[in-house]
N, CA, C and O of each residue as an XYZ file, in Angstrom:
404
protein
N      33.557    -62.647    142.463
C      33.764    -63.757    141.568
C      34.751    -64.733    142.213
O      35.858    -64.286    142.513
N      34.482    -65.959    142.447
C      35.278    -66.959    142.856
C      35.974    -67.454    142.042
O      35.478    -67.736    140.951
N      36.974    -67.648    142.233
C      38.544    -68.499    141.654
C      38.516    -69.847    141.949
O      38.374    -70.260    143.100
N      38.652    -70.619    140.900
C      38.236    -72.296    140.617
C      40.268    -72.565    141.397
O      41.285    -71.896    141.212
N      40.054    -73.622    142.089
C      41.376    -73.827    142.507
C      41.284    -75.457    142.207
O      40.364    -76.110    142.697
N      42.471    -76.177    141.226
C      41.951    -77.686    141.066
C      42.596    -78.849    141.848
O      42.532    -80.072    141.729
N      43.424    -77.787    142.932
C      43.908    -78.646    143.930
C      42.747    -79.677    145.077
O      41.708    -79.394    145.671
N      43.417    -80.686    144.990
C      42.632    -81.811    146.049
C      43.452    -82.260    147.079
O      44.013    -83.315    146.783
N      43.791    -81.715    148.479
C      43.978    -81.774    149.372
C      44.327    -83.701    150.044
O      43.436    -84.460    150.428
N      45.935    -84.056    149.991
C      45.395    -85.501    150.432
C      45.983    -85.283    151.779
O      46.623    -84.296    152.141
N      45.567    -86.720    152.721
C      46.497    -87.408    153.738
C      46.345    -86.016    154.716
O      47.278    -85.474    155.309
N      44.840    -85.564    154.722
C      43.800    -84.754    155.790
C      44.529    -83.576    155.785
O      44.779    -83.173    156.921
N      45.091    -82.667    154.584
C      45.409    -82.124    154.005
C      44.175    -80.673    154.212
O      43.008    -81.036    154.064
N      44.323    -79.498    154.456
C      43.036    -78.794    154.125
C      43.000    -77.591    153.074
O      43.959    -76.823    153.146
N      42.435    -77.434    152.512
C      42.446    -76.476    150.850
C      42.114    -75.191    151.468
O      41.132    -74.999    152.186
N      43.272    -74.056    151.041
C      42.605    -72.951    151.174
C      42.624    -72.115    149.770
O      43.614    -71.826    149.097
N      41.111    -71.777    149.491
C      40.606    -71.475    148.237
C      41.061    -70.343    147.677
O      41.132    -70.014    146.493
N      41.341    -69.822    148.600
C      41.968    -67.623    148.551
C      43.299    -68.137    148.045
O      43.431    -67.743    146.887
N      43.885    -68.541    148.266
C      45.766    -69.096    148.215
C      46.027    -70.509    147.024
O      47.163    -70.751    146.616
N      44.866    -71.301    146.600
C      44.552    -72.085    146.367
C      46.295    -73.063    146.311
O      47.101    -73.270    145.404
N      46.235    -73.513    148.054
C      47.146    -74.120    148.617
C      46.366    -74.970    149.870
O      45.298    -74.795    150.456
N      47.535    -76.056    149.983
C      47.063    -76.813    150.989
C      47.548    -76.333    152.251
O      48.471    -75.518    152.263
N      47.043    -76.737    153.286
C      47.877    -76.463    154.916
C      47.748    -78.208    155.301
O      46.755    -78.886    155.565
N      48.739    -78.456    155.233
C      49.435    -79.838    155.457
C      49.229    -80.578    157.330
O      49.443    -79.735    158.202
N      49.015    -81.393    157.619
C      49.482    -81.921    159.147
C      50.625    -82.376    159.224
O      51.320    -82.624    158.239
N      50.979    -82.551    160.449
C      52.044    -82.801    161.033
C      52.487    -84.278    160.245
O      51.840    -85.324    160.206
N      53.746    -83.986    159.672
C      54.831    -85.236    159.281
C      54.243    -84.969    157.610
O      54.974    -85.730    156.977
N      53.524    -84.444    156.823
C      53.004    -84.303    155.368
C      53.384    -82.928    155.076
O      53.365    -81.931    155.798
N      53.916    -83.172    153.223
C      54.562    -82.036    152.893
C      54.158    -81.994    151.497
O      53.334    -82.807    151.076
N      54.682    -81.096    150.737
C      54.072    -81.417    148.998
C      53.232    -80.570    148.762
O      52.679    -80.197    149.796
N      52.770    -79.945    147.604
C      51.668    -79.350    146.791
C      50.060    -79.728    147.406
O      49.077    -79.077    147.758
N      50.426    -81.136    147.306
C      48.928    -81.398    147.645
C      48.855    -82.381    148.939
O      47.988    -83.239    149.109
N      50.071    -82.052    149.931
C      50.259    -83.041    151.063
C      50.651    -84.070    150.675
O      50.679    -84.947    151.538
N      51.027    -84.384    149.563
C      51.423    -86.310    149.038
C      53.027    -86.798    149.742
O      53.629    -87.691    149.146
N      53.634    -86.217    150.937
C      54.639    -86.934    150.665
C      55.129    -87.113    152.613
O      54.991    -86.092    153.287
N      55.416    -87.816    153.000
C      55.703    -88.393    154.211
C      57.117    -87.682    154.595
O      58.149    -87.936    153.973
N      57.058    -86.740    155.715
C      57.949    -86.522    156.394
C      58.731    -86.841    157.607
O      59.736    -86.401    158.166
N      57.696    -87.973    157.824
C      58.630    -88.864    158.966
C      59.343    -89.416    158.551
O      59.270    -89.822    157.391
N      60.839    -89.776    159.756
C      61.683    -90.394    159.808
C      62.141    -91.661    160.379
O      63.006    -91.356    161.199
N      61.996    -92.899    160.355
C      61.957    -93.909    161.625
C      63.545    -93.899    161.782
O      64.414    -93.676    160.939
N      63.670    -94.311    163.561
C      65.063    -94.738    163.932
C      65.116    -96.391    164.076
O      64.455    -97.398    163.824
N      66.287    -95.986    164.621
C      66.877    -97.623    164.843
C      66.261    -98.621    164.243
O      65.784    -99.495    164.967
N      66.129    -98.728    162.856
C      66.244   -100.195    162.018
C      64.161    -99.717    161.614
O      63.509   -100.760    161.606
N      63.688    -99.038    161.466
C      62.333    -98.715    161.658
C      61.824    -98.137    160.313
O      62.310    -97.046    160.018
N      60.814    -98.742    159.329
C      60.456    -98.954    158.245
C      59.565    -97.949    158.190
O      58.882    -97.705    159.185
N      59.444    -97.290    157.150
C      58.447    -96.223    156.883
C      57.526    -97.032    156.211
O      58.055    -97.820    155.428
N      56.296    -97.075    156.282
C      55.136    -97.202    155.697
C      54.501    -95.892    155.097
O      53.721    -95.075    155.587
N      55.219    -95.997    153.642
C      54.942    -94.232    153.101
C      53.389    -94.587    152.770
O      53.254    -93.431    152.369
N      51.944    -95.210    152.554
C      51.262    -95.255    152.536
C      50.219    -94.557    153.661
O      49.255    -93.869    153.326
N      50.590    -94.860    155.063
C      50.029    -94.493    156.757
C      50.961    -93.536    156.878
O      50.422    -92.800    157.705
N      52.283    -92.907    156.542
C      53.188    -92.363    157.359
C      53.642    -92.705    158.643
O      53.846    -91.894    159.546
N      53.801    -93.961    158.711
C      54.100    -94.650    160.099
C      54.991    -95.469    160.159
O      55.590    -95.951    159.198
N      55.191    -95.748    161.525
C      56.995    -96.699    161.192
C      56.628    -97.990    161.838
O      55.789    -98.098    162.733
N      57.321    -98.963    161.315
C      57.068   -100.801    161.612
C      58.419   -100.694    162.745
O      59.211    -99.853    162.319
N      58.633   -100.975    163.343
C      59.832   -101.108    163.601
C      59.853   -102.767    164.583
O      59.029   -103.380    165.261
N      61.447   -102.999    164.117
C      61.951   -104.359    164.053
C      61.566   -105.139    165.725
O      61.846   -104.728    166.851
N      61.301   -105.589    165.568
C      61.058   -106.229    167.210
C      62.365   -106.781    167.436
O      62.714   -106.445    168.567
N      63.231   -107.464    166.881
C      64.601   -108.216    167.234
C      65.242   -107.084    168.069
O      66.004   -107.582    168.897
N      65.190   -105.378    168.161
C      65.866   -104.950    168.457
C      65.012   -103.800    169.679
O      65.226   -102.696    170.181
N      64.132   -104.705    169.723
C      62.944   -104.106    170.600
C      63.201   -101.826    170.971
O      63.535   -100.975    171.795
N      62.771   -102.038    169.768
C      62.018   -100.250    170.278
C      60.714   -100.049    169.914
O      59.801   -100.839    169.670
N      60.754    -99.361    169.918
C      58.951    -98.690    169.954
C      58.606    -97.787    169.885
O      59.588    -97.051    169.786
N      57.436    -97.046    169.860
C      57.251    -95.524    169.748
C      56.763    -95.210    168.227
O      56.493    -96.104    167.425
N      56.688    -93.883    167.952
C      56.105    -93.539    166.574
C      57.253    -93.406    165.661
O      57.094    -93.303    164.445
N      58.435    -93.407    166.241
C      59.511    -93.087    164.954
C      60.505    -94.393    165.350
O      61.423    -94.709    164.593
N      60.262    -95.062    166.502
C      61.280    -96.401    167.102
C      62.213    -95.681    167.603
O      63.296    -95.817    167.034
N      62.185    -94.937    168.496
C      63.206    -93.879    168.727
C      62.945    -94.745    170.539
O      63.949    -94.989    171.208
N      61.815    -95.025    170.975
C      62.155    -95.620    172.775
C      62.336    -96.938    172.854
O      61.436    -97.701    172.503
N      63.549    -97.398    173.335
C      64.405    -98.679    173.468
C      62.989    -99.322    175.117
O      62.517    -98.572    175.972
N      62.801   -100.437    175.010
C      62.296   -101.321    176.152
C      63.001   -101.532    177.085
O      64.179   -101.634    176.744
N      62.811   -101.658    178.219
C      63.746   -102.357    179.135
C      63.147   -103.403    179.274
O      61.934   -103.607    179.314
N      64.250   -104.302    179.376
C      63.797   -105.510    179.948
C      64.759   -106.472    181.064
O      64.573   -107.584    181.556
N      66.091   -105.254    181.220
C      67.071   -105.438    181.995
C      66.362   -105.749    183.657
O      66.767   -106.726    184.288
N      65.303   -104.831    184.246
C      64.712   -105.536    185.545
C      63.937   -106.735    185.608
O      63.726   -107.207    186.725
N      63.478   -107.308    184.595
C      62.848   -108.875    184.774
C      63.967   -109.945    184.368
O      63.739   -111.141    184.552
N      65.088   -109.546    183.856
C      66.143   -110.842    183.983
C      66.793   -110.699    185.263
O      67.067   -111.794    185.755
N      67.223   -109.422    186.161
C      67.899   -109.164    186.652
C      66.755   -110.043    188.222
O      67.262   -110.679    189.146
N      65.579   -109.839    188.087
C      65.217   -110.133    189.226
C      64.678   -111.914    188.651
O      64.387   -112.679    189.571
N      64.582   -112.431    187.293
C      64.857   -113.725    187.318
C      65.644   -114.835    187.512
O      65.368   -116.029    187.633
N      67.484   -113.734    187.526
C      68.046   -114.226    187.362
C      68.175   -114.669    189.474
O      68.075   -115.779    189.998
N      68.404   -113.379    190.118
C      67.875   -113.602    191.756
C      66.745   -114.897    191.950
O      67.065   -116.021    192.337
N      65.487   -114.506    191.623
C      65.042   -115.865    191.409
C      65.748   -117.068    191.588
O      65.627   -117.982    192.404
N      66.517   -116.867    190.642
C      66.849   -118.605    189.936
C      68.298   -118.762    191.013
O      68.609   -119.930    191.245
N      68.896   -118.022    191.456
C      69.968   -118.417    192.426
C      69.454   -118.178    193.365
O      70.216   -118.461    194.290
N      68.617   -117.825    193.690
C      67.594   -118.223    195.243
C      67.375   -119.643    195.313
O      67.958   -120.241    196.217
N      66.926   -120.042    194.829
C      66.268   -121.148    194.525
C      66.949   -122.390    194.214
O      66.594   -123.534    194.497
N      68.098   -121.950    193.517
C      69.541   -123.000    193.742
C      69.982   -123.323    194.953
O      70.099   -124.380    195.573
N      70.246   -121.984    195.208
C      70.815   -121.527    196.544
C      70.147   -122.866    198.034
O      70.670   -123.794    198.650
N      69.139   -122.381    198.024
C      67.763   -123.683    198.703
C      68.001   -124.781    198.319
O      68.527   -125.587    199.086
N      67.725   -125.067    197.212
C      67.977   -126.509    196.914
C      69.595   -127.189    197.305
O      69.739   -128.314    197.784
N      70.415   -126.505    197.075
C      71.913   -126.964    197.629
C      71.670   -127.273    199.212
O      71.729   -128.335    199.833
N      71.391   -126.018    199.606
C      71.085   -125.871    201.252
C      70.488   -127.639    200.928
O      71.157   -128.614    200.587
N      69.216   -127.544    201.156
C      68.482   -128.756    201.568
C      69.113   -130.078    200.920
O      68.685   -130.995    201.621
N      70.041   -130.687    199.775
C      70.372   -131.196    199.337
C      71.382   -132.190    200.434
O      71.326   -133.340    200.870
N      72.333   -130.979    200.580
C      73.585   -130.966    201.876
C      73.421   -131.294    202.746
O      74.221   -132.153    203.117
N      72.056   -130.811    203.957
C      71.360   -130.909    205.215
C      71.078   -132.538    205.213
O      71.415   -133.234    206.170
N      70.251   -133.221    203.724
C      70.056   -134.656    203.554
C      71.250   -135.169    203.653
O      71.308   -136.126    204.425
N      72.400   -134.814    203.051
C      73.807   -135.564    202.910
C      74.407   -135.942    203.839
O      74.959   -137.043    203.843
N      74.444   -134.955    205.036
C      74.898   -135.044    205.893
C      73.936   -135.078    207.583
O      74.245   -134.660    208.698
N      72.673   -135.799    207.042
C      71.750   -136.227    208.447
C      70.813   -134.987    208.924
O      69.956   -135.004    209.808
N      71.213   -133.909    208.095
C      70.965   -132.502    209.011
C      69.836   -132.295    209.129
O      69.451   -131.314    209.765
């Protein structure tokens, strides 16, 4: 004889009928899986609907919880070379005119 269980499994949640309990995925918790166990870092918005995190671009991270910071320290560092290269030249050649060279 089977046992009626009136649980409904959410947020891919799976029903087991013998136990009449859910087995939950990763970051979902609750009776019937209803509740978001992720955490976002650094400034990073839970979207309890997806279980997923927005996170702030002003403070550039990224990742599933905003937990990995961007670098962006090697493209100023080699723009900034760039840009005093290039000064650098232009003085040179500026000077060379000034003085006949």
């Amino acid at each position: 004889c089977e046992t009626f269980c009136p649980l409904e499994c959410q947020d891919g949640g799976t029903l087991i009928p013998e136990e009449c309990t859910c087995l939950c995925p990763l970051h979902y918790t609750g009776e019937i899986c209803e509740t978001c166990t992720r955490e976002c870092q650094n400034g990073g918005t839970l979207l309890a609907d997806s279980c997923t995190c927005v996170c702030p671009v002003h403070y550039m991270y990224t990742g599933e919880t905003c937990d990995h910071k961007e670098s962006t320290a090697p493209e100023r560092c080699t723009s900034v070379a760039a840009i005093t290269g290039a000064v650098s030249s232009l003085i040179s050649f500026t000077l060379g005119l000034f003085l006949g060279m």
